[in-house]
C-alpha positions in Angstrom: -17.5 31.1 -31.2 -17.1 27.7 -32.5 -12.8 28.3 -31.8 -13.2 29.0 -28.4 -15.6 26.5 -27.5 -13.5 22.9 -26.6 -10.9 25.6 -24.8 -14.5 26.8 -22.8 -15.5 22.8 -22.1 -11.9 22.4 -20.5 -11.6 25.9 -18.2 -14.7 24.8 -17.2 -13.7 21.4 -16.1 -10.6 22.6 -14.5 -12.6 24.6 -12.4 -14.7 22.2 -10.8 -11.8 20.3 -10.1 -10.5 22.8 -7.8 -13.7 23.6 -6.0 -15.8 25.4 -8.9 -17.6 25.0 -11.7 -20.9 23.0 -12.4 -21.7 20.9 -9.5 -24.0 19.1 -11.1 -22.0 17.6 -14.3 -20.4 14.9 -12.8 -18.2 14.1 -16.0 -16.2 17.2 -15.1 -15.6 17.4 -11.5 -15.2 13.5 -10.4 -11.8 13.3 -8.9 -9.7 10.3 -10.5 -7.2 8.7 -8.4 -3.4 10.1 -9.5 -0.6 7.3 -7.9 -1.7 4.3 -5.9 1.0 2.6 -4.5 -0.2 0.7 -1.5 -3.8 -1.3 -1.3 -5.5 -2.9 2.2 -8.6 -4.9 2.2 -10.3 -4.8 5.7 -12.6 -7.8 6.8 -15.9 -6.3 5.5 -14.6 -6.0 2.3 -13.7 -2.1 2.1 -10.1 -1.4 0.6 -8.0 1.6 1.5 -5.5 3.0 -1.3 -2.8 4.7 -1.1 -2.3 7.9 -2.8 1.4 9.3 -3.1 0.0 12.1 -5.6 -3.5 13.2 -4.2 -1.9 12.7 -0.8 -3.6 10.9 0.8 -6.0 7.7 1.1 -9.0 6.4 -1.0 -12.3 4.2 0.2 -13.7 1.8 -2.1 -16.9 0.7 -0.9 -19.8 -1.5 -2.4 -18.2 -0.2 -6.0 -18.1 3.6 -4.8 -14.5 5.7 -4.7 -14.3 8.5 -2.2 -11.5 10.4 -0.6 -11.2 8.8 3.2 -8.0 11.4 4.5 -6.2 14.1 2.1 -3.4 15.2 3.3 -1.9 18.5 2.1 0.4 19.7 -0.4 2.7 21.1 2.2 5.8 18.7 3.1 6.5 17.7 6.7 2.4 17.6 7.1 1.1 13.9 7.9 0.6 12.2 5.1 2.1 14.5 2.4 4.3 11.2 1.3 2.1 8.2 2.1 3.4 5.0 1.3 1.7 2.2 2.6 -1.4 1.2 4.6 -2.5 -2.0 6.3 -5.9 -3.1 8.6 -4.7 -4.6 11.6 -6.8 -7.7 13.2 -8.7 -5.2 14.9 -9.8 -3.3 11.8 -7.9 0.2 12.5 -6.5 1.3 9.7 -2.5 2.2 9.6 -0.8 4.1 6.9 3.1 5.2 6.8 4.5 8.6 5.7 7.9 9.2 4.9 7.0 13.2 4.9 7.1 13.1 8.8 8.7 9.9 9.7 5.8 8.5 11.3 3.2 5.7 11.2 -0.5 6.5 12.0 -3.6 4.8 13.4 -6.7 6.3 12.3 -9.2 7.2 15.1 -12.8 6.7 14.8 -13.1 10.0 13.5 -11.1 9.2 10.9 -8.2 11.3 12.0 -4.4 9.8 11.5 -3.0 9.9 15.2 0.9 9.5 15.4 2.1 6.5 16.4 5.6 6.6 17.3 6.6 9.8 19.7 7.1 12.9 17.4 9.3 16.0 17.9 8.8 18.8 15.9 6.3 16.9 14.2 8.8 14.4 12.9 8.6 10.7 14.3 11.1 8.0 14.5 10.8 5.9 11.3 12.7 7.5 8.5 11.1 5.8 5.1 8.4 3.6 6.1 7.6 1.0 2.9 5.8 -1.0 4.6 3.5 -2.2 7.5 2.3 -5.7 9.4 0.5 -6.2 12.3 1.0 -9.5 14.6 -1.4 -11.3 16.8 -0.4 -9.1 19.6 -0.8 -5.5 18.1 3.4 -5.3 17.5 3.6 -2.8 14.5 6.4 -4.2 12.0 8.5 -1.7 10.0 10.4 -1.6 6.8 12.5 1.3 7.2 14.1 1.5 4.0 16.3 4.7 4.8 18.4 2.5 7.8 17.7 -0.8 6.1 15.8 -2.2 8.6 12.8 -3.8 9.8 11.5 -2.5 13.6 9.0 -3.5 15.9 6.7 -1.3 17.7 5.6 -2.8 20.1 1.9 -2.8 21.7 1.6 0.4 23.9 4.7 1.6 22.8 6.1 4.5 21.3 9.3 3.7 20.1 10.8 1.2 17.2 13.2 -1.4 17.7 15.3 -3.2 15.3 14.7 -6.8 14.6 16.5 -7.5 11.5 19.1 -6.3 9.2 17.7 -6.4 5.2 19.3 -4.3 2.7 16.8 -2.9 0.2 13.9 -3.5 2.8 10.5 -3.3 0.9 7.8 -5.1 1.3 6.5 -6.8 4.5 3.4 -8.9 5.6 2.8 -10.7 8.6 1.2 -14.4 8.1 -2.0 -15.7 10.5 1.3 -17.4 12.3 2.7 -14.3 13.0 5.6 -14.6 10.6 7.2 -11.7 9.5 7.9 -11.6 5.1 10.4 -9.1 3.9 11.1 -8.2 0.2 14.3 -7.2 -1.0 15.6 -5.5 -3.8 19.3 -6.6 -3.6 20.5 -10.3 -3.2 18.3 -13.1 -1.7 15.0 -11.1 -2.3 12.6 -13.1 0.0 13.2 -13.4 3.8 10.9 -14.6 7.0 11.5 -13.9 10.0 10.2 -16.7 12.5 8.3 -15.1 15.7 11.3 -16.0 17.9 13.5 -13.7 15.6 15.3 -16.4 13.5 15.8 -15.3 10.0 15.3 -17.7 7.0 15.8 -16.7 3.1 12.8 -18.1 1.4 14.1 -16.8 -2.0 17.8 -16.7 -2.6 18.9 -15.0 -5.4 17.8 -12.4 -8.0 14.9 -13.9 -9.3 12.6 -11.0 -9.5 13.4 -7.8 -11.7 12.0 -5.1 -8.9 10.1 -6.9 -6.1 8.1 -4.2 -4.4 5.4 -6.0 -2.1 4.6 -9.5 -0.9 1.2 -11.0 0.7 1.0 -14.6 2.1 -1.7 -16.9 2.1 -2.6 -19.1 5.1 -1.3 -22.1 4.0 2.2 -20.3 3.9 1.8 -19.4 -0.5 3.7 -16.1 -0.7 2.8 -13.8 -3.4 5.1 -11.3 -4.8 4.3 -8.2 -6.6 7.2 -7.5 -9.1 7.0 -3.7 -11.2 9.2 -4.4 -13.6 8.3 -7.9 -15.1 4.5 -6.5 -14.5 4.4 -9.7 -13.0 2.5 -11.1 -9.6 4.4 -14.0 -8.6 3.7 -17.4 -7.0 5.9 -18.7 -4.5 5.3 -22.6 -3.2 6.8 -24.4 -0.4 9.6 -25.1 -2.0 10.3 -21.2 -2.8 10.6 -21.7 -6.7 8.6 -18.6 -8.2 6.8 -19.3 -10.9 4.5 -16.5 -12.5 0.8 -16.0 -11.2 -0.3 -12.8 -13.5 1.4 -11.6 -15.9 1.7 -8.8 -18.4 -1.5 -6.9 -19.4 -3.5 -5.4 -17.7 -0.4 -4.5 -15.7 1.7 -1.8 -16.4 3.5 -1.0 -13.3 2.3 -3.1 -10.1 3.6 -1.8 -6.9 1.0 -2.4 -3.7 -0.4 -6.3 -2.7 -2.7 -7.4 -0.5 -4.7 -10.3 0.1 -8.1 -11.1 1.5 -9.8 -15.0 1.4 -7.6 -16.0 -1.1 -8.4 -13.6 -3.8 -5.3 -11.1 -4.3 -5.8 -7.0 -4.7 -2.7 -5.0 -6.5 -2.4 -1.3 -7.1 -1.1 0.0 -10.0 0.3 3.5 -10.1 1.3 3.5 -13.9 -1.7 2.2 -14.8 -3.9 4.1 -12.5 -6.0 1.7 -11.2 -6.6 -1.1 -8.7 -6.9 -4.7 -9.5 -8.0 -8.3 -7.9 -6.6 -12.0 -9.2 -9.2 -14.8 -8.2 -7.7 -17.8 -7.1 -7.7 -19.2 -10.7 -5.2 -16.1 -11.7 -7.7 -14.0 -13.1 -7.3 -10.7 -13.4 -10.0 -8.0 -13.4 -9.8 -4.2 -13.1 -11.6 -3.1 -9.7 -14.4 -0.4 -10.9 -15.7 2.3 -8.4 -17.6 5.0 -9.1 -17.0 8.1 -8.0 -19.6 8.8 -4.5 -20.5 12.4 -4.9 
């Protein structure tokens, strides 16, 4: 008995995982979050992560985790390959999927509703890395299948093309309604003034793999780089210089910002983190909410 009894613990573990099991041990059937690439931080404080591997999106709320959408398993269903996710000004939450093309507004029932027209289920942005959201409600795009970035514009239903990046990653859109663009080829930082004039920030390869960037609102960009497990720190005078480093990093991939303090998610590591306006870095703990 005493053989079969850890290979007993584990069957049992796996099946409350999957819906059975012992609902009340919460040591066995609390659902860990599998790939967080993107992180958002709305205005109350709640942050919405990205999930490439659950699918889907994750709430963390006064220090509670729980599953906000989960898409399904199924390609071509919305939200099978999340990538990104942003609060607009207006607190809707947007997220991009590269499984159908699309970008989607959540409703107030919490359902994703397609944001660009869709036929046969498939929309009009191809790889969607990431999203901003101006002053006016104009959706900004990196398509990184066209190497692009596109507008949608208010109302709308279709993109269009405002600038020509290759490697298009990351994108923010500053309180002056500036539009930020990381790229993984030459000259790897780019803003795009609201009247559409382009301007390279930071020319150059200085980064190793610059996958997101989030601006504070006295125009300090911040650049999440995976490879040198480094968040970087980028001054007026666009010289980066490194703002955390190293451990407890392992692979960070997703930035946002909210009053100063900086969020990151980690997908190799697992986890979310936040970076105080000293350069701290702590690991953001949420409990499970069963």
């Amino acid at each position: 008995m005493q053989f079969f009894l850890p290979r007993l613990v584990a069957c049992i573990c796996l099946a409350t995982l999957v819906g059975g099991g012992l609902p009340d041990s919460p040591a066995c059937h609390a659902e860990e979050m599998q790939y967080p690439l993107s992180i958002t931080v709305a205005e109350n404080g709640q942050m919405f992560v990205a999930d490439r591997n659950l699918p889907g999106i994750w709430k963390i709320a006064d220090g509670k985790r729980s599953v906000f959408f989960r898409g399904q398993k199924r390609f071509r269903t919305p939200l099978n390959a999340v990538r990104c996710v942003r609060v607009d000004r207006q607190g809707n939450l947007l997220a991009g999927d590269s499984a159908t093309r699309n970008i989607y507004r959540f409703d107030a029932d919490g359902k994703p509703q397609p944001v660009t027209k869709a036929t046969k289920g498939m929309g009009l942005i191809g790889i969607p890395m990431d999203i901003g959201v101006n002053s006016k409600g104009d959706i900004y795009v990196t398509d990184l299948e066209i190497h692009r970035v596109v507008k949608i514009a208010a109302g709308k239903d279709e993109p269009e093309e405002i600038a020509e990046i290759a490697g298009c990653r990351g994108l923010f859109v500053d309180k002056n309604d500036a539009v930020w663009v990381i790229s993984t080829t030459e000259d790897q930082l780019h803003r795009i003034a609201p009247d559409g004039k382009q301007t390279v920030v930071v020319p150059g390869r200085p980064f190793q793999f610059p996958h997101t960037v989030a601006v504070s609102d006295d125009g300090t960009a911040f650049v999440c780089d995976g490879y040198a497990k480094t968040v970087w720190k980028v001054a007026g005078d666009g010289k980066p210089e490194p703002w955390a480093a190293g451990e407890p990093f392992v692979g960070p991939v997703g930035l946002a910002i909210r009053d100063g303090a900086l969020f990151v998610a980690d997908p190799r590591a697992t986890a979310v983190f936040s970076i105080d306006q000293e350069g701290t870095v702590t690991k953001v703990d949420a409990q499970a909410d069963e």
